[in-house]
C-alpha positions, 0 to 999 in steps of 0.5 A, a space after each residue: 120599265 127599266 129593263 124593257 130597255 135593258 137595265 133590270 133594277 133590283 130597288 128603286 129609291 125616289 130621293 125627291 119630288 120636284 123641289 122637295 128633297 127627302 135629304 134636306 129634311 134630316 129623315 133617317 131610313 123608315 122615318 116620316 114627317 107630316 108637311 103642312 098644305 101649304 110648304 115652303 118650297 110650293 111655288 117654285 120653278 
């Protein structure tokens, strides 16, 4: 995709979705957390 407009990418990192930021919750590299169905941040805009 990126490099259809030049820019090759060798890695690709998705550090947040919408208003959910992977740095906010303290994960280190390979660490995952289960989230409840109902999360703080749903709702916002």
């Amino acid at each position: 995709m990126t490099a259809a407009v030049g820019f090759p990418t060798l890695r690709l990192v998705r550090v947040g979705i919408g208003a959910l930021d992977i740095f906010s919750l303290g994960l280190q590299p390979g660490e995952s957390v289960e989230l409840p169905p109902k999360a703080p941040w749903q709702g916002m805009a």
